[in-house]
C-alpha positions in Angstrom: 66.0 -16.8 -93.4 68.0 -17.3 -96.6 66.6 -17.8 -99.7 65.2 -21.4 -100.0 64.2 -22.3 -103.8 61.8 -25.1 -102.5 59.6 -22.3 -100.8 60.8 -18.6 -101.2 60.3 -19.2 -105.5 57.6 -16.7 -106.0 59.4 -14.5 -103.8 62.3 -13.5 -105.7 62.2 -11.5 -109.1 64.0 -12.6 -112.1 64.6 -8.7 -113.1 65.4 -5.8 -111.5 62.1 -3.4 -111.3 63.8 -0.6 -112.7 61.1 1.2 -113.5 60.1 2.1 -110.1 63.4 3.9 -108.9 63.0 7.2 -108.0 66.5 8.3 -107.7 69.3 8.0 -110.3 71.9 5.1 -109.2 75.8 5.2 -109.4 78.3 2.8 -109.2 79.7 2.5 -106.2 81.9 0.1 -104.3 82.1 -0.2 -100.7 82.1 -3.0 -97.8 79.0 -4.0 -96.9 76.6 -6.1 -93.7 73.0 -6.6 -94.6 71.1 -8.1 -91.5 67.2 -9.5 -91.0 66.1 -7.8 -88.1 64.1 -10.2 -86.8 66.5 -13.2 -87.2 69.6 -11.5 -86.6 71.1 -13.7 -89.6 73.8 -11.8 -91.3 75.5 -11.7 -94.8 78.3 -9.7 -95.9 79.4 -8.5 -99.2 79.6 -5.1 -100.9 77.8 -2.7 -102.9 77.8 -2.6 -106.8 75.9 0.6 -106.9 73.7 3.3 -104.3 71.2 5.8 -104.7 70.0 8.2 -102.7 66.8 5.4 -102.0 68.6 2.2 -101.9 71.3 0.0 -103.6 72.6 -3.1 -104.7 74.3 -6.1 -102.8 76.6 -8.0 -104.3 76.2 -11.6 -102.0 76.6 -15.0 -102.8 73.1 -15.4 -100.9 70.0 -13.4 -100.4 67.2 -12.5 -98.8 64.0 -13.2 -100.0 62.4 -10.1 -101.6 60.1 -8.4 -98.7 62.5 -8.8 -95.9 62.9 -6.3 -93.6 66.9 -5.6 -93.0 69.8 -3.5 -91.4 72.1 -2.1 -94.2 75.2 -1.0 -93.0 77.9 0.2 -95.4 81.5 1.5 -95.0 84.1 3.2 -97.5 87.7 5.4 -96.5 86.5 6.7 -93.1 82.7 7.3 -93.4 80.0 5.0 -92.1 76.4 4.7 -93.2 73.9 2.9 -91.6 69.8 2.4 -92.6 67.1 0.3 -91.9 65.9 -1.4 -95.4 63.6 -3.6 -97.4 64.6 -5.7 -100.0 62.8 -5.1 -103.2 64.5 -8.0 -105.0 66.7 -10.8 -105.0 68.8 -12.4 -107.7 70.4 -15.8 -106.8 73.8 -16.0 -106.7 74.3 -12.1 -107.6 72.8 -10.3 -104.9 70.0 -8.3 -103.9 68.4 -4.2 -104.3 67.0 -3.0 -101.1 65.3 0.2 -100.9 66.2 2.6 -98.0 63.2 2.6 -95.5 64.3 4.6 -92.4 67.4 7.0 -92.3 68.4 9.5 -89.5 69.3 12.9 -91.1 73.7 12.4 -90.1 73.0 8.6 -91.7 71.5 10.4 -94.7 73.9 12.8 -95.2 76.3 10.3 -95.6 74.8 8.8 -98.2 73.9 12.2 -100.1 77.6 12.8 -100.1 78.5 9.9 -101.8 76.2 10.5 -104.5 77.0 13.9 -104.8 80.4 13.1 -105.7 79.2 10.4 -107.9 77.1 12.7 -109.5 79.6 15.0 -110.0 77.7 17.5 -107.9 80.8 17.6 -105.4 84.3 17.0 -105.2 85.4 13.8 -103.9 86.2 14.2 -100.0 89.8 14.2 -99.3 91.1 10.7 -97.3 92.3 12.2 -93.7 96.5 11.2 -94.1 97.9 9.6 -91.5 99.5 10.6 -88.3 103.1 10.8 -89.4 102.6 10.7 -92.9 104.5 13.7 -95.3 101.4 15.2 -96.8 100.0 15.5 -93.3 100.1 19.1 -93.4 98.4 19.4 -97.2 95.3 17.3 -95.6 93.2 19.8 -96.3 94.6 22.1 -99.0 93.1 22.0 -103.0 95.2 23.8 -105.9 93.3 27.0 -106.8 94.7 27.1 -110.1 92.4 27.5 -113.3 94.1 24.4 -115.0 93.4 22.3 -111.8 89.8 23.2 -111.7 89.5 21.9 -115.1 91.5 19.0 -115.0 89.6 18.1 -111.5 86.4 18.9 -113.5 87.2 16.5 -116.7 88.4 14.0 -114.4 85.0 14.2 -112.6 82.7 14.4 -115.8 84.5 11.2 -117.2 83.5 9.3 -114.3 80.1 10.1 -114.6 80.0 9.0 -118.0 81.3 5.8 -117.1 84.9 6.0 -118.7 86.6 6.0 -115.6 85.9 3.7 -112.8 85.3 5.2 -109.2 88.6 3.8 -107.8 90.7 5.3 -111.3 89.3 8.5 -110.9 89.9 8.9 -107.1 94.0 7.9 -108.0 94.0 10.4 -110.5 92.4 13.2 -108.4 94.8 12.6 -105.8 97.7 12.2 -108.0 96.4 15.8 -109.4 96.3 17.0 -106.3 99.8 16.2 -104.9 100.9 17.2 -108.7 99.3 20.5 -108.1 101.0 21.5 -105.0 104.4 21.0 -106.2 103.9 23.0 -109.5 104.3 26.8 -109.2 102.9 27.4 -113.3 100.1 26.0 -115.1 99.4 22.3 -115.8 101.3 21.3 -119.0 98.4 20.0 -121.5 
């Protein structure tokens, strides 16, 4: 069920269809599986960007636009799975698939990760490991003005596309651990 040029051509956009996305779309990296239902054939690869409708796969092949698929896509510790339908397909770059059916904990998920995209939520804490010295500050945030701003800048450059996801993630947590060992304000 991969793309065959000989008889999937007029299957397969050239561009993108922009136009028709409902939902704003962020960049976002994580591991991905994309599997045709009916065939069972799988690809991996990972995700370039997501939306609460859909995103795109970054493959070296691709399904023919129309297929009917299993998305499932993992990042830190959460897990998000969704039957699909892939709107497009660009050879040798990947393919956008539009979300087609999504239980409300699979959904949620998902609605997380864009909310920290968006800047609508703070990025979810990484449980530490069993063992590990922060251990015990799992779960605790800074309630300082500065680190609210700071946390805030960081969060508002990333949406603007200054800072990548993976940048802005080391420097939260790096302004976290900062902020539990400082007593007075953030120097500036």
């Amino acid at each position: 069920m991969l793309y065959n040029p000989q008889t999937d051509a007029g299957k397969h956009s050239e561009y993108p269809p922009q136009e028709r996305r409902r939902h704003a779309r962020y960049p976002f990296t994580s591991a991905a599986e994309v599997i045709v239902r009916d065939s069972q054939t799988q690809i991996q690869g990972r995700t370039s960007d997501i939306s609460r409708g859909g995103c795109f796969l970054d493959t070296s092949s691709c399904f023919p636009a129309g297929s009917m698929v299993t998305v499932r896509l993992s990042k830190g510790n959460r897990r998000f799975e969704a039957d699909a339908q892939v709107v497009y397909s660009l050879i040798g770059m990947g393919m956008g698939v539009k979300f087609t059916a999504v239980d409300s904990e699979q959904l949620g998920t998902v609605e997380k990760w864009v909310a920290e995209l968006s800047g609508e939520a703070l990025p979810e804490p990484e449980t530490a490991q069993a063992g590990s010295p922060d251990e015990s500050f799992a779960h605790e945030t800074p309630a300082s003005e500065e680190y609210i701003v700071l946390n805030e800048l960081v969060m508002e450059l990333m949406k603007q596309g200054i800072l990548s996801n993976a940048k802005c993630k080391a420097m939260l947590e790096k302004l976290s651990h900062s902020g539990r060992a400082k007593t007075g304000p953030v120097p500036m």
